[in-house]
PyMOL CGO cylinders between C-alpha atoms (Angstrom):
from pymol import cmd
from pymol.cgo import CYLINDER

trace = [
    CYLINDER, 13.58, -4.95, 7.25, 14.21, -5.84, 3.62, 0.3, 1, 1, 1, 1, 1, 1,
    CYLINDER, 14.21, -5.84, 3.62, 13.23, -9.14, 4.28, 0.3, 1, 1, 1, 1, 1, 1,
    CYLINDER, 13.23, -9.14, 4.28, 9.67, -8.27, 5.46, 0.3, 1, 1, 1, 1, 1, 1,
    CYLINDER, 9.67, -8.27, 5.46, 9.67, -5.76, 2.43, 0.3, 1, 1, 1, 1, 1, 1,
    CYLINDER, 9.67, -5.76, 2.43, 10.28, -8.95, -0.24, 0.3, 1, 1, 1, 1, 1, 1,
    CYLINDER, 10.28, -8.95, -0.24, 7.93, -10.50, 1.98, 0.3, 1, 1, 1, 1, 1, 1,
    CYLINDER, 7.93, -10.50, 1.98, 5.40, -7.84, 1.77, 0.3, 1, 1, 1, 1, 1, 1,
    CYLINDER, 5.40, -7.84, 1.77, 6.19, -7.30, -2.19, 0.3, 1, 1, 1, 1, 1, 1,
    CYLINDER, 6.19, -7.30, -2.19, 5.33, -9.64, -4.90, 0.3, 1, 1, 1, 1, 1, 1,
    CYLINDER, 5.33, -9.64, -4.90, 5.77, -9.95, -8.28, 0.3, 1, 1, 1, 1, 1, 1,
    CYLINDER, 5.77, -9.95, -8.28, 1.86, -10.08, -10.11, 0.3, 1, 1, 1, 1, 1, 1,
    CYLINDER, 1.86, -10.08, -10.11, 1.43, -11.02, -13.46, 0.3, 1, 1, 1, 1, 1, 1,
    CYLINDER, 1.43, -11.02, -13.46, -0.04, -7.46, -14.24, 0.3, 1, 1, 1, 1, 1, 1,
    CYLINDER, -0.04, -7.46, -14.24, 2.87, -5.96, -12.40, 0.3, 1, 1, 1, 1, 1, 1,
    CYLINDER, 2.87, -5.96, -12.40, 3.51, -6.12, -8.59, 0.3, 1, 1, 1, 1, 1, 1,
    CYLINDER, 3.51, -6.12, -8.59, 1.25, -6.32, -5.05, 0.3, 1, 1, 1, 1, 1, 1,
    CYLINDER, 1.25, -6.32, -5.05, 1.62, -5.16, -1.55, 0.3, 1, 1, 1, 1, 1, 1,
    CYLINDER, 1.62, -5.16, -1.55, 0.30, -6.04, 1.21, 0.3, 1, 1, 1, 1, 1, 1,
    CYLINDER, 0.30, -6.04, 1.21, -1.19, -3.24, 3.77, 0.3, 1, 1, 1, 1, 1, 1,
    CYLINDER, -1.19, -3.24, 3.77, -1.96, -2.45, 6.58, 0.3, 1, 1, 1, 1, 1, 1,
    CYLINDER, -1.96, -2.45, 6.58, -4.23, 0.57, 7.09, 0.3, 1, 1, 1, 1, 1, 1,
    CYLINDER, -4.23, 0.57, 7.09, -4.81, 2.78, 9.87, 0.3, 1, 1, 1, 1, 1, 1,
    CYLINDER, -4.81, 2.78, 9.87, -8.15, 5.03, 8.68, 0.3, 1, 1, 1, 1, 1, 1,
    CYLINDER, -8.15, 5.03, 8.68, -8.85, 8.63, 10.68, 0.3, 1, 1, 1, 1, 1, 1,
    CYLINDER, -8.85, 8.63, 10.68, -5.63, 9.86, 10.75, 0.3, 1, 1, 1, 1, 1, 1,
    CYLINDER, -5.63, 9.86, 10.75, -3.94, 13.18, 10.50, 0.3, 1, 1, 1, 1, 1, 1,
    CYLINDER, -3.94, 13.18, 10.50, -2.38, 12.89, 7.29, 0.3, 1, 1, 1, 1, 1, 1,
    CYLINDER, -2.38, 12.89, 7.29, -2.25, 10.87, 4.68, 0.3, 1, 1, 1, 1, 1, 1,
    CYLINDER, -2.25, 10.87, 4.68, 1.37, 8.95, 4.65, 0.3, 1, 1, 1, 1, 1, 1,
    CYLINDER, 1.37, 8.95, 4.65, 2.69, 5.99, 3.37, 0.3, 1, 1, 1, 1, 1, 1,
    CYLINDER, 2.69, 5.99, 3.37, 4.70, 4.51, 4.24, 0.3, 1, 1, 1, 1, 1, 1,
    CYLINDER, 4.70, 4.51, 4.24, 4.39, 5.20, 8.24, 0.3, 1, 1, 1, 1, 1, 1,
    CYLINDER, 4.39, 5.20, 8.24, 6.37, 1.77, 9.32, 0.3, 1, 1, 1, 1, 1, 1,
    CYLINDER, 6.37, 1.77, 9.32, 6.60, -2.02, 8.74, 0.3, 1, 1, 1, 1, 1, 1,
    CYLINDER, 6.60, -2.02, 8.74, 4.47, -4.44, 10.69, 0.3, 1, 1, 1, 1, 1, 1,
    CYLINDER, 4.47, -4.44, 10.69, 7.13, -7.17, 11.43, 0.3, 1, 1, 1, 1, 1, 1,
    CYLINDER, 7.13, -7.17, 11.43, 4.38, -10.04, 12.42, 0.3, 1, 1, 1, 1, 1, 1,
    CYLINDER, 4.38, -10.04, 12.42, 1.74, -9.06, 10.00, 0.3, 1, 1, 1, 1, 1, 1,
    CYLINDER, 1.74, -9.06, 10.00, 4.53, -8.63, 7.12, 0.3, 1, 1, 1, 1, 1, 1,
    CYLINDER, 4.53, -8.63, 7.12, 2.57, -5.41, 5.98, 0.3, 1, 1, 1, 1, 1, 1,
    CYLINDER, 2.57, -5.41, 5.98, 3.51, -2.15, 4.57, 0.3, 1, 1, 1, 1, 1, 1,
    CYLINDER, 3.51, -2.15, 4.57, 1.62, 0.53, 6.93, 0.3, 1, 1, 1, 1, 1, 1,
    CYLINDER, 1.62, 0.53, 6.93, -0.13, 3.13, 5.70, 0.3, 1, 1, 1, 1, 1, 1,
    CYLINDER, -0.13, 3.13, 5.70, -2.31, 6.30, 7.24, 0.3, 1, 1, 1, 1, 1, 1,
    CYLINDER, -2.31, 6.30, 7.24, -5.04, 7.83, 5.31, 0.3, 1, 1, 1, 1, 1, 1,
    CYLINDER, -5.04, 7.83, 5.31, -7.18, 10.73, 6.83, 0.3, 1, 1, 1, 1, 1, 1,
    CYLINDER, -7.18, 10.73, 6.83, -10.75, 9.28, 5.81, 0.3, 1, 1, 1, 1, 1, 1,
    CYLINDER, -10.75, 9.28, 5.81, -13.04, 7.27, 7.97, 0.3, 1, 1, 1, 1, 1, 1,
    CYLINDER, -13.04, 7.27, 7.97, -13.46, 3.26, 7.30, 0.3, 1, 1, 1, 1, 1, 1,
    CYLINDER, -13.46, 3.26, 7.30, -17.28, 3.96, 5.85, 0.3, 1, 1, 1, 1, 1, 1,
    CYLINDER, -17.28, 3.96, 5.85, -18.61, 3.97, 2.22, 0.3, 1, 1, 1, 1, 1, 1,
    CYLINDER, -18.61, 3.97, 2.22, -15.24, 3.05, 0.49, 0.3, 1, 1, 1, 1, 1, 1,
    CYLINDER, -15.24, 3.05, 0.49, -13.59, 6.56, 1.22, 0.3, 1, 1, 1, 1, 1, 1,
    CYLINDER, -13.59, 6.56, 1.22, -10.34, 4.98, 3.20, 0.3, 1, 1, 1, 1, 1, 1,
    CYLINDER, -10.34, 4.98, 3.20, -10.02, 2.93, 0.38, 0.3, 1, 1, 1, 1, 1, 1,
    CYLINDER, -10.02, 2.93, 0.38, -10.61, 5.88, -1.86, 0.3, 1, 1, 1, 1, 1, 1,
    CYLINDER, -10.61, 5.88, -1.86, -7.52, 7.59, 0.26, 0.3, 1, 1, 1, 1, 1, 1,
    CYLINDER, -7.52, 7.59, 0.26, -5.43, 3.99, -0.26, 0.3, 1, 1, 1, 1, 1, 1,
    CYLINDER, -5.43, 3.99, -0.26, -5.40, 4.06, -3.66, 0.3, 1, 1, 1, 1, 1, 1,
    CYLINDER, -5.40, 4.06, -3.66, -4.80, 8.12, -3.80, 0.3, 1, 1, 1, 1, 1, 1,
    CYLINDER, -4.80, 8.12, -3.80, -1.75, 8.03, -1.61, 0.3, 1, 1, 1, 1, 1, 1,
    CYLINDER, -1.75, 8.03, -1.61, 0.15, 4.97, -2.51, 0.3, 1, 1, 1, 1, 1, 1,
    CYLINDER, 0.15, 4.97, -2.51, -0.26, 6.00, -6.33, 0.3, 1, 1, 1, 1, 1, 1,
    CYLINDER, -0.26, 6.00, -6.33, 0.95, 9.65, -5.49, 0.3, 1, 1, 1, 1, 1, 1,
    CYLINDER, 0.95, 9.65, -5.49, 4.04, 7.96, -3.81, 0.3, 1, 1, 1, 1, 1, 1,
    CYLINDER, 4.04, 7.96, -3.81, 4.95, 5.64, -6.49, 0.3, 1, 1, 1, 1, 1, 1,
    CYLINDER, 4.95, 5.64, -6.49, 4.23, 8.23, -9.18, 0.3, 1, 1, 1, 1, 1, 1,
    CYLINDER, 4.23, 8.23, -9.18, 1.94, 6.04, -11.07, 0.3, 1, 1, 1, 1, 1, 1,
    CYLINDER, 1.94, 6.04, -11.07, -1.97, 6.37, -12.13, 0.3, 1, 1, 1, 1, 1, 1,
    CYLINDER, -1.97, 6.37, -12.13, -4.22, 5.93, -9.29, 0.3, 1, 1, 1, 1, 1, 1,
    CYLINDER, -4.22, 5.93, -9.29, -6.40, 4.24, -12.14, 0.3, 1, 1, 1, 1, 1, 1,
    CYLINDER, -6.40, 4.24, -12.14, -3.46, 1.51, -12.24, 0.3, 1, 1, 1, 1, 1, 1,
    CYLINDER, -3.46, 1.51, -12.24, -3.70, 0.98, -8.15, 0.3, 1, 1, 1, 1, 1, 1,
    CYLINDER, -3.70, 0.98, -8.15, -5.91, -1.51, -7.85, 0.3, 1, 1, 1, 1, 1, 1,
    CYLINDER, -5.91, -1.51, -7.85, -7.50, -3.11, -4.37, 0.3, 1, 1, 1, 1, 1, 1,
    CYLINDER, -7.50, -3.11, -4.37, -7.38, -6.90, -4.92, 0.3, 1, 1, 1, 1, 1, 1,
    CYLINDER, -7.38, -6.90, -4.92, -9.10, -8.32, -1.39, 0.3, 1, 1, 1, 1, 1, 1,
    CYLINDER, -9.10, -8.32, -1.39, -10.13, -7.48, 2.19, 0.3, 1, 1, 1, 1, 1, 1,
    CYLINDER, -10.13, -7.48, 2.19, -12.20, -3.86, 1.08, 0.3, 1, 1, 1, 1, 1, 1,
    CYLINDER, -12.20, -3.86, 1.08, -13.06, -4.09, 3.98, 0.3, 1, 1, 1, 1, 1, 1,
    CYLINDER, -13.06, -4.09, 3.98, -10.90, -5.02, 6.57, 0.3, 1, 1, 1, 1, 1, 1,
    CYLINDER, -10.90, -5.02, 6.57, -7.56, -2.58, 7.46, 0.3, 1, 1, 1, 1, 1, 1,
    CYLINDER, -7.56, -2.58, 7.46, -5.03, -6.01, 5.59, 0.3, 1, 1, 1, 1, 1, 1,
    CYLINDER, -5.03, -6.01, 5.59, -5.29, -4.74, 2.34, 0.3, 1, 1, 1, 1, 1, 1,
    CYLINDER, -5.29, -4.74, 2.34, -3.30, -6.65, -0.91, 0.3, 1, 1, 1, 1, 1, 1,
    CYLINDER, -3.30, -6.65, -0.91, -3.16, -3.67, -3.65, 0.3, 1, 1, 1, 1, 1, 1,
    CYLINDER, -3.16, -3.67, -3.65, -2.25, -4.65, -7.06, 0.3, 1, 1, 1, 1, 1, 1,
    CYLINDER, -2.25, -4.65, -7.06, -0.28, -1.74, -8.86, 0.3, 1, 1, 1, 1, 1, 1,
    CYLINDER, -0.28, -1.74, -8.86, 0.19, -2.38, -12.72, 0.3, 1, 1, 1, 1, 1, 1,
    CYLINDER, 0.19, -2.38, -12.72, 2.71, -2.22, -14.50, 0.3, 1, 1, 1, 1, 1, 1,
    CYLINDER, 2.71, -2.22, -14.50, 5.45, -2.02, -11.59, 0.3, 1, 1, 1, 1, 1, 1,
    CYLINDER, 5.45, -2.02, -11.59, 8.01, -4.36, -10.52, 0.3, 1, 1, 1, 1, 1, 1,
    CYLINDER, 8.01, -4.36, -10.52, 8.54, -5.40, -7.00, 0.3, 1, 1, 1, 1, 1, 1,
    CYLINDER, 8.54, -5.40, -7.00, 12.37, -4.04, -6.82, 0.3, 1, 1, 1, 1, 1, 1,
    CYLINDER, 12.37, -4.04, -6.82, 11.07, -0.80, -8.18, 0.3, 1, 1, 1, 1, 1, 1,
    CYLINDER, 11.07, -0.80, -8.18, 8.95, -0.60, -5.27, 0.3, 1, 1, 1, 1, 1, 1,
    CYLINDER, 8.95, -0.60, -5.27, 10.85, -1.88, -2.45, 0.3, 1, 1, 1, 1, 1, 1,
    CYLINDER, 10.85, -1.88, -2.45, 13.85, 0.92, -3.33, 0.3, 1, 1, 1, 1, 1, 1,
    CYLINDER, 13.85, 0.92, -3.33, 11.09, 3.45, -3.32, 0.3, 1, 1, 1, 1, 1, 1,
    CYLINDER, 11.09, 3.45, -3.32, 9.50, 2.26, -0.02, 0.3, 1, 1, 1, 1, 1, 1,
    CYLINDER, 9.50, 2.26, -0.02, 13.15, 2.07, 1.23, 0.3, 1, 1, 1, 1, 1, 1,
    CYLINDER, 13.15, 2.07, 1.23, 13.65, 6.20, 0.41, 0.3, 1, 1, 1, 1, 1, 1,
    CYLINDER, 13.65, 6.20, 0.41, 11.39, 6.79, 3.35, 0.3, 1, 1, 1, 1, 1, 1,
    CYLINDER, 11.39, 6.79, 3.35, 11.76, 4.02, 6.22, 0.3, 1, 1, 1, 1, 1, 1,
]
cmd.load_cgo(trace, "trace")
């Protein structure tokens, strides 16, 4: 898994970027809920509907609440509208956030 983790986590010259892979109307908002081994993703769950930006809204809430850094520093870089997401987060390094995402898997 920490392969697909280094895989999924790059180092940005404004900090660090991960690659997603959302799953909108769920229960609860969670991330991380798994690693997609073919896609190389980080998965995430996020309780709003795919329509007028509010899953992406619920993206940038929940992975900045789990990192502990300003949502206004979470940044969605590409595919706004497709559930592959690569989210720029400022001002973090890549080993800061693979240790974090491996707390919960």
């Amino acid at each position: 898994m920490e392969e697909i983790l280094k895989d999924a986590v790059k180092k940005h010259k404004l900090g660090a970027t991960i690659n997603l892979f959302v799953t909108p109307d769920a229960h609860s908002n969670v991330f991380p809920t798994g690693v997609d081994e073919w896609r190389k993703d980080i998965e995430i769950s996020v309780k709003s509907p795919a329509q007028d930006n509010r899953a992406n809204i619920d993206v940038i809430k929940t992975v900045s609440e789990y990192l502990d850094v300003s949502h206004m520093n979470v940044l969605i870089l590409n595919s706004k509208k497709n559930r592959e997401k690569t989210v720029l987060l400022q001002g973090m390094t890549p080993g800061r956030i693979v240790s974090k995402i491996q707390e919960k898997l």
